[in-house]
N, CA, C and O atoms as a CHARMM CRD file, in Angstrom:
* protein
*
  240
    1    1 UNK  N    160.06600 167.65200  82.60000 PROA 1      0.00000
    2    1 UNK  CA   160.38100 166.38400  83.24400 PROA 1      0.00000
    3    1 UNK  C    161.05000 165.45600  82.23400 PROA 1      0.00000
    4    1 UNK  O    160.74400 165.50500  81.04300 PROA 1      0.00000
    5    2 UNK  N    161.74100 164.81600  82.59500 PROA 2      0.00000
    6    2 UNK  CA   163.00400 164.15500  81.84200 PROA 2      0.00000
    7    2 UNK  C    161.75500 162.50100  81.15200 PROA 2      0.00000
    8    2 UNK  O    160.54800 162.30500  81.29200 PROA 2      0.00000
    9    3 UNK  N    162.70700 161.78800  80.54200 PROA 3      0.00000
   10    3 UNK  CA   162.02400 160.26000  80.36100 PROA 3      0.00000
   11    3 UNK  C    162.66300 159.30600  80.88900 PROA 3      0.00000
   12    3 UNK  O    163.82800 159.19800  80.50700 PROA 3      0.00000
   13    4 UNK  N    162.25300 158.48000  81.73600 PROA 4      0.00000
   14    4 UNK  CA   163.32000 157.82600  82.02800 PROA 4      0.00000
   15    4 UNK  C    163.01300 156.12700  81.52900 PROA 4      0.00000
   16    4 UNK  O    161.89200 155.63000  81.63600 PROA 4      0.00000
   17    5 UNK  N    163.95400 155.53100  81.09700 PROA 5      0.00000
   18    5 UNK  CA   163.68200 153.97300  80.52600 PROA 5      0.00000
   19    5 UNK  C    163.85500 153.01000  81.82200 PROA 5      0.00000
   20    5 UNK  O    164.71000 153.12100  82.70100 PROA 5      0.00000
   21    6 UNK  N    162.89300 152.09900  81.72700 PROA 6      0.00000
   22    6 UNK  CA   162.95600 150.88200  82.80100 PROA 6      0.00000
   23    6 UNK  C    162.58000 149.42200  81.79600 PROA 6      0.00000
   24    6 UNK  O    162.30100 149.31800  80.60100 PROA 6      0.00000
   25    7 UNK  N    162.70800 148.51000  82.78800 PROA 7      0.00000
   26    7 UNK  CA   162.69300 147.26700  82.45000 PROA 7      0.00000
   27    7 UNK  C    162.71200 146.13400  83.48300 PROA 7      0.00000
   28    7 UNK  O    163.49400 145.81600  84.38000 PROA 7      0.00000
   29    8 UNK  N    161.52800 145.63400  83.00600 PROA 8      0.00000
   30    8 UNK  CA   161.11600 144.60400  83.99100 PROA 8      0.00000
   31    8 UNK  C    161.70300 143.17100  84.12100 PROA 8      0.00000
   32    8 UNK  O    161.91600 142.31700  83.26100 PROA 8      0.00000
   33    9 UNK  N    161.89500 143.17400  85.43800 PROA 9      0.00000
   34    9 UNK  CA   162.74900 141.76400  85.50200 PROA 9      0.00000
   35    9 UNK  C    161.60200 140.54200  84.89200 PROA 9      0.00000
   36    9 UNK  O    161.93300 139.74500  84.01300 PROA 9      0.00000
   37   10 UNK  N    160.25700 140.55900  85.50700 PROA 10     0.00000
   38   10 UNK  CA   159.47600 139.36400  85.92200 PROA 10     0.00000
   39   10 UNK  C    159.32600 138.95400  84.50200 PROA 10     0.00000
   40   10 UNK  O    159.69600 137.84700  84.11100 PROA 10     0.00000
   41   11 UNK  N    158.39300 140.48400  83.17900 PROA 11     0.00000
   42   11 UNK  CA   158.21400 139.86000  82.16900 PROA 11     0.00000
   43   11 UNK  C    159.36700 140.13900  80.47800 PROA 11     0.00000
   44   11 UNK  O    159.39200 139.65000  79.34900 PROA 11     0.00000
   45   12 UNK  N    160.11900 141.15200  81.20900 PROA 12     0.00000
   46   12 UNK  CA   161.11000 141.19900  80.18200 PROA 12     0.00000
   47   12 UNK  C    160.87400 142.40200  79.18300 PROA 12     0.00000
   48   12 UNK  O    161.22200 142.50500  78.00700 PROA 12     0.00000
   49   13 UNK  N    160.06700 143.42400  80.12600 PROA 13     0.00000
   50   13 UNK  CA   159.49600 144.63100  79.24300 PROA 13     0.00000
   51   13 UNK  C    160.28800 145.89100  79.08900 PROA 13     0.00000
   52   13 UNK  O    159.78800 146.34300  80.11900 PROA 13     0.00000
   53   14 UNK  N    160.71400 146.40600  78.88400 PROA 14     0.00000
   54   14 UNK  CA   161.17100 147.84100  78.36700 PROA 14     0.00000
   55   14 UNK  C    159.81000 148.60100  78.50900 PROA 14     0.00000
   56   14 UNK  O    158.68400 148.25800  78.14900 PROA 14     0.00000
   57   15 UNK  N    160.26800 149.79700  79.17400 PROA 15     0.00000
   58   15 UNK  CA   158.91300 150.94400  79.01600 PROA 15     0.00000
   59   15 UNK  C    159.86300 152.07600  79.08200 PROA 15     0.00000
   60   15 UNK  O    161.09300 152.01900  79.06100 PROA 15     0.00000
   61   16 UNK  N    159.05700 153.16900  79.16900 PROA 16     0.00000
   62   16 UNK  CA   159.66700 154.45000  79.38600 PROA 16     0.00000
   63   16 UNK  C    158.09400 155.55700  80.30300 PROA 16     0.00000
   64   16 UNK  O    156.88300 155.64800  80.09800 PROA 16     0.00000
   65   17 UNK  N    159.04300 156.15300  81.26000 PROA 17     0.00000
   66   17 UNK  CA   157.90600 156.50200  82.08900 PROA 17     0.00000
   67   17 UNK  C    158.69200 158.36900  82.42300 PROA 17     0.00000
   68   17 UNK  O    159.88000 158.46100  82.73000 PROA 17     0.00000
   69   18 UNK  N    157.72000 159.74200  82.27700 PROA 18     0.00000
   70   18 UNK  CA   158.07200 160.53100  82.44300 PROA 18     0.00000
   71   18 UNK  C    157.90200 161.01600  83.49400 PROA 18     0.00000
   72   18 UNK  O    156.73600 161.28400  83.78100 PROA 18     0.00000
   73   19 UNK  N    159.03000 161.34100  84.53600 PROA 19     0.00000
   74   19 UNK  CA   158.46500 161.65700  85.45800 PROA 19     0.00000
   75   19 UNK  C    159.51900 162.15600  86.35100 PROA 19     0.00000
   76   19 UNK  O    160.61700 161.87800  85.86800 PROA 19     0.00000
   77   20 UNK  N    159.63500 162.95100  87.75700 PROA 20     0.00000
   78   20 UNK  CA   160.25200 164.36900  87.84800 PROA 20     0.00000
   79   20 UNK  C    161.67900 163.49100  88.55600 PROA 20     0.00000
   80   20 UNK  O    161.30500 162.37500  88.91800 PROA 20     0.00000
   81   21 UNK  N    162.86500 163.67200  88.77500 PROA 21     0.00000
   82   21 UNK  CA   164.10700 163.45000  88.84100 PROA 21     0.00000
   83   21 UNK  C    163.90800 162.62200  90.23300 PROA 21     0.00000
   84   21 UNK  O    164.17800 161.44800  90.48800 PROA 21     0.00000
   85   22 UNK  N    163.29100 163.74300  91.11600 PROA 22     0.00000
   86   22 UNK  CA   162.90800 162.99900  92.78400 PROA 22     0.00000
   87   22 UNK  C    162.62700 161.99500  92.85300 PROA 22     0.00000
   88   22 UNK  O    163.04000 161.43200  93.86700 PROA 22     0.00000
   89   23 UNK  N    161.92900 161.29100  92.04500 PROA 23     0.00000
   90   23 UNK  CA   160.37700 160.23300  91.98900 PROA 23     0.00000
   91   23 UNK  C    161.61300 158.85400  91.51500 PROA 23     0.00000
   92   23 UNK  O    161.26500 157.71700  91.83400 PROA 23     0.00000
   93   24 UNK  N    162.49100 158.95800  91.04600 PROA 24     0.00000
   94   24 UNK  CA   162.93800 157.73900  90.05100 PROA 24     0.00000
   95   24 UNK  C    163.72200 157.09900  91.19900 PROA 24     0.00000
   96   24 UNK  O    164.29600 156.11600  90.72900 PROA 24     0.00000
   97   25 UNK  N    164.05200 157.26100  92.78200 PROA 25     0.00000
   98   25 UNK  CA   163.60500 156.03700  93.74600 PROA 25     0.00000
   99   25 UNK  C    162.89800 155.15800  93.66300 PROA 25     0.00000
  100   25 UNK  O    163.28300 154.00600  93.46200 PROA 25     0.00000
  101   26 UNK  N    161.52000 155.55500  93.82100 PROA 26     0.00000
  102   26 UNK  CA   160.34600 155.12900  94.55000 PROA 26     0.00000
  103   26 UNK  C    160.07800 153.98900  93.13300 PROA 26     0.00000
  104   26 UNK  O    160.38100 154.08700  91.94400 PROA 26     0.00000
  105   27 UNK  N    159.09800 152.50300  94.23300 PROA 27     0.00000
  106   27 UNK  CA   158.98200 151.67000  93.06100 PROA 27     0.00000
  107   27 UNK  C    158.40700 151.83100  92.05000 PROA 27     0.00000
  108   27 UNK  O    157.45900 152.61600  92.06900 PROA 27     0.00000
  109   28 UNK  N    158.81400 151.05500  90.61500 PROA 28     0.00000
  110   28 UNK  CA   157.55200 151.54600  89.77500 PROA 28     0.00000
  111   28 UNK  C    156.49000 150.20000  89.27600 PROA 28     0.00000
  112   28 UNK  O    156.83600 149.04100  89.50900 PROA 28     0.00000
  113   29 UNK  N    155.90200 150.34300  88.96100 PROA 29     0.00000
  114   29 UNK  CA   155.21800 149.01300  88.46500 PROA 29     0.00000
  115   29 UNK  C    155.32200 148.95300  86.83200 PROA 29     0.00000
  116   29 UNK  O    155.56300 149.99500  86.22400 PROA 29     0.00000
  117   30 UNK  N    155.11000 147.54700  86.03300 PROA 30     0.00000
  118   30 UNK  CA   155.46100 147.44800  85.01700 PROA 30     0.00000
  119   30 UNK  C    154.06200 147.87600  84.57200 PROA 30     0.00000
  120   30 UNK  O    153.14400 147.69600  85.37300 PROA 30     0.00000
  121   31 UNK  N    153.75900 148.51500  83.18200 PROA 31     0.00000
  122   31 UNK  CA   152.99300 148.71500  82.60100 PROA 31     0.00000
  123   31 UNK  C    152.17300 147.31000  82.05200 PROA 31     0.00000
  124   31 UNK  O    150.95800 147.32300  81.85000 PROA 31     0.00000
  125   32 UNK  N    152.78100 146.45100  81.90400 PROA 32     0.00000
  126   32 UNK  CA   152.82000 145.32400  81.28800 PROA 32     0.00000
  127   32 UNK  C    152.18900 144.06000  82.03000 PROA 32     0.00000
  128   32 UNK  O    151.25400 143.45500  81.50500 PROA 32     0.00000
  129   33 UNK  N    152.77700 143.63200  83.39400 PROA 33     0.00000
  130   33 UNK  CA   151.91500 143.00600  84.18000 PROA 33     0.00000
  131   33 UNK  C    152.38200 143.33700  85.55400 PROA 33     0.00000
  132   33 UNK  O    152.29400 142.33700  86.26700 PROA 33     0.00000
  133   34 UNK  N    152.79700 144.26300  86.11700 PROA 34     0.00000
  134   34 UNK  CA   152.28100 144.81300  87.04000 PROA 34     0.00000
  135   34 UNK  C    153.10400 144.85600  88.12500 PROA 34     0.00000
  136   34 UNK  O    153.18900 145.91400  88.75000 PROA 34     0.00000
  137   35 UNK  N    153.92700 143.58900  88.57000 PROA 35     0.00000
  138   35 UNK  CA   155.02700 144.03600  89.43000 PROA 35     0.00000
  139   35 UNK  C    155.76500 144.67500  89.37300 PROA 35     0.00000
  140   35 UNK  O    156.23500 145.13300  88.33200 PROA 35     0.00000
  141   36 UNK  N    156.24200 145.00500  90.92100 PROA 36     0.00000
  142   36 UNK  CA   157.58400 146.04000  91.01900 PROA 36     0.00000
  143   36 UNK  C    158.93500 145.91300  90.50400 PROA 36     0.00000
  144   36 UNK  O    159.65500 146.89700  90.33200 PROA 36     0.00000
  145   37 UNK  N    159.36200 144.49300  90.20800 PROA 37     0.00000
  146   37 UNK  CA   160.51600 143.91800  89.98300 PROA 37     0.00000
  147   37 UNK  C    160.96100 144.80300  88.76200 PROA 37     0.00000
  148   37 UNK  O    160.92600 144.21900  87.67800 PROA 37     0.00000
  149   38 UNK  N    161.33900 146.00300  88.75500 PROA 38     0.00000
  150   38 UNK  CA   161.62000 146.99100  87.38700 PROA 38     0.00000
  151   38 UNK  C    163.04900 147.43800  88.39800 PROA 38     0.00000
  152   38 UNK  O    163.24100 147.35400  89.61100 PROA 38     0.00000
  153   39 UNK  N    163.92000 147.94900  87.23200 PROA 39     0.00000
  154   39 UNK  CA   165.26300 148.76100  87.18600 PROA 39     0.00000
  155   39 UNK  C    165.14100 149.48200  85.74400 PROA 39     0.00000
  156   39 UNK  O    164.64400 149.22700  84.64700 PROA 39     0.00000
  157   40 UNK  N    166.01300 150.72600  86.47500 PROA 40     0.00000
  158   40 UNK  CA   166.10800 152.01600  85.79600 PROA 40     0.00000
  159   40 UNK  C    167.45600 151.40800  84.72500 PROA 40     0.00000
  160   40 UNK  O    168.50900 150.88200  85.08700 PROA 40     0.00000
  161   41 UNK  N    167.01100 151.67900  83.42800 PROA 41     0.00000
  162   41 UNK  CA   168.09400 151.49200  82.18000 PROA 41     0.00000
  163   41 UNK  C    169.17400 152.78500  82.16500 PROA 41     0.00000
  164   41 UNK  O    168.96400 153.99500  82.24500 PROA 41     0.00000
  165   42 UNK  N    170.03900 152.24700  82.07000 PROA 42     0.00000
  166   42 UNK  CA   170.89100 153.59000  81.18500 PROA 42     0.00000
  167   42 UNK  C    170.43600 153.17100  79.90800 PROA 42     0.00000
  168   42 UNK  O    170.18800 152.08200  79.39000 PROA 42     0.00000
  169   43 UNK  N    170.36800 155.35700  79.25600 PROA 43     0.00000
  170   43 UNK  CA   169.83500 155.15100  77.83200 PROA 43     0.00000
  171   43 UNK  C    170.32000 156.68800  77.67800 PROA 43     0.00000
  172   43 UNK  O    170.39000 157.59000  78.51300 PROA 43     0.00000
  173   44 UNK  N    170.75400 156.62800  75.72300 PROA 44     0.00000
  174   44 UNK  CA   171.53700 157.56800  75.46900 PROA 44     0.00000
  175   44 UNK  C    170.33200 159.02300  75.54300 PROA 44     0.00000
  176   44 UNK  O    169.11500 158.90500  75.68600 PROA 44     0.00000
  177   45 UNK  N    171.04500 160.23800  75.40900 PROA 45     0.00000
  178   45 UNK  CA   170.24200 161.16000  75.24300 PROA 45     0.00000
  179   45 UNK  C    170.55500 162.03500  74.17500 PROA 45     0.00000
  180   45 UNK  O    171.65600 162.01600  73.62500 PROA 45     0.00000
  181   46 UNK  N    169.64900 162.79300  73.86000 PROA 46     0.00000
  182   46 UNK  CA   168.99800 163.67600  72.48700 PROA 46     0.00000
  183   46 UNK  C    169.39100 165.01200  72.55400 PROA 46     0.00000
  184   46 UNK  O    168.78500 165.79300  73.28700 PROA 46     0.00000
  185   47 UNK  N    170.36000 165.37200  71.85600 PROA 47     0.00000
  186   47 UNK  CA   170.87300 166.98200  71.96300 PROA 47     0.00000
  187   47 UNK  C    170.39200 167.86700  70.64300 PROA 47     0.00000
  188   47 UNK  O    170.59000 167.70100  69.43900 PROA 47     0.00000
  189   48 UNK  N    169.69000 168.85600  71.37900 PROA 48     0.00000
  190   48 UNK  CA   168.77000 169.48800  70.02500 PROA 48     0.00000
  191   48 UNK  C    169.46100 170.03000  69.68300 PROA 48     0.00000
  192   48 UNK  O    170.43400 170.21000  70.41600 PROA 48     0.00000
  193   49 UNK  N    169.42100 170.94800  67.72800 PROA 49     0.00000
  194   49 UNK  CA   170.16600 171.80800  67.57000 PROA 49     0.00000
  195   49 UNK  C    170.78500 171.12900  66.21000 PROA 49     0.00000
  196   49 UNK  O    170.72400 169.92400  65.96700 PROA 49     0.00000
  197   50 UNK  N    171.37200 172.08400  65.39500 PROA 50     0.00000
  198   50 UNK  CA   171.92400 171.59700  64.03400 PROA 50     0.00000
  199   50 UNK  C    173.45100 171.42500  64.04500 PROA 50     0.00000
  200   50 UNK  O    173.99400 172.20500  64.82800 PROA 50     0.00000
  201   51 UNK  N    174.18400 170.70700  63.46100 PROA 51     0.00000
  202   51 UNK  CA   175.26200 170.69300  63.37800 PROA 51     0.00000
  203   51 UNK  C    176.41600 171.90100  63.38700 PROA 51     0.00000
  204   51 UNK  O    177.56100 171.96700  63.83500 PROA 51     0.00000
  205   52 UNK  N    175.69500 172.66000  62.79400 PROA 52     0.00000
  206   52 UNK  CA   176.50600 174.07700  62.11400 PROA 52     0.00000
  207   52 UNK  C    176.41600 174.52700  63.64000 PROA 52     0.00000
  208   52 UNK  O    177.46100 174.61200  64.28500 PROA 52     0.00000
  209   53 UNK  N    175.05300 174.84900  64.29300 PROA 53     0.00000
  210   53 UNK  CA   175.00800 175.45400  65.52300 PROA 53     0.00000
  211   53 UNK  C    176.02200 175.07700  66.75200 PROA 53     0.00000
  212   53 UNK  O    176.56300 175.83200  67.55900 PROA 53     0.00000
  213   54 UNK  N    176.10300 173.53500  66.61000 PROA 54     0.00000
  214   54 UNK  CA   176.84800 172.68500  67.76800 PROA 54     0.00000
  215   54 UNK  C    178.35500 173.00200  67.07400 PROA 54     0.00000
  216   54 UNK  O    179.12500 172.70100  67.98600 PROA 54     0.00000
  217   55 UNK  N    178.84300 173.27200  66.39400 PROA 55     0.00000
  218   55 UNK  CA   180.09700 173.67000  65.98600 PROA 55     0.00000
  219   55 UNK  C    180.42100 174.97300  66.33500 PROA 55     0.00000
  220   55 UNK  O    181.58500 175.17400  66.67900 PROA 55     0.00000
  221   56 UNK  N    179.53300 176.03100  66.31900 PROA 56     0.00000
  222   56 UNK  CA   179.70800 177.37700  66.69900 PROA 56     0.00000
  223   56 UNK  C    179.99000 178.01200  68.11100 PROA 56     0.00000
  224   56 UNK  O    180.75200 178.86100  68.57400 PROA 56     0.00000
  225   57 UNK  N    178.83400 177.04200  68.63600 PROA 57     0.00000
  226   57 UNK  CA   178.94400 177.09700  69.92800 PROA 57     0.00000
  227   57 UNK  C    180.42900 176.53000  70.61800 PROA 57     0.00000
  228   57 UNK  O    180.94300 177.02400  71.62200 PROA 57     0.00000
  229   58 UNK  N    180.84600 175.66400  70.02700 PROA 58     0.00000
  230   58 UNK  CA   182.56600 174.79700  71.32500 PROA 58     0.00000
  231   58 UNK  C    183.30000 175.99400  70.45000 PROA 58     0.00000
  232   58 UNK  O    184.08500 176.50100  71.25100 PROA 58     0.00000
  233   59 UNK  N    183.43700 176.80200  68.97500 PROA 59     0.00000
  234   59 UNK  CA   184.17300 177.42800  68.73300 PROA 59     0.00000
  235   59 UNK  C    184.69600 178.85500  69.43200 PROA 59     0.00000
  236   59 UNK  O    185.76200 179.44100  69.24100 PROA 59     0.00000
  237   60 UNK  N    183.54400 179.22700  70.33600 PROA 60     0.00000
  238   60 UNK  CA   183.09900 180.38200  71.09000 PROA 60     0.00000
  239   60 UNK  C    183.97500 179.74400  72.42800 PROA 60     0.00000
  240   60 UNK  O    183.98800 180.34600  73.50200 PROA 60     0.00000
């Protein structure tokens, strides 16, 4: 299951909540104080693997 980042309008929180692709509709509540008033962040993502490897691979 992926991570996905949110952030609350009411108190100004950033969280991050894991949970399955389907689900990131449905409301979430803030960890923080509790209303729904949250939106989903864009946020960069993490590509495993070493440099040498990620070079080998686009060379293929």
């Amino acid at each position: 299951m992926p991570i996905f980042e949110y952030h609350c309008n009411a108190c100004k929180t950033n969280f991050e909540v894991l949970q399955r692709t389907n689900d990131t509709k449905k409301p979430l509540k803030c960890p923080n104080c509790g209303t729904q008033d949250t939106k989903k962040r864009f946020s960069a993502f993490a590509a495993l693997g070493t440099e040498k490897e990620t070079v080998k691979d686009s060379a293929t």
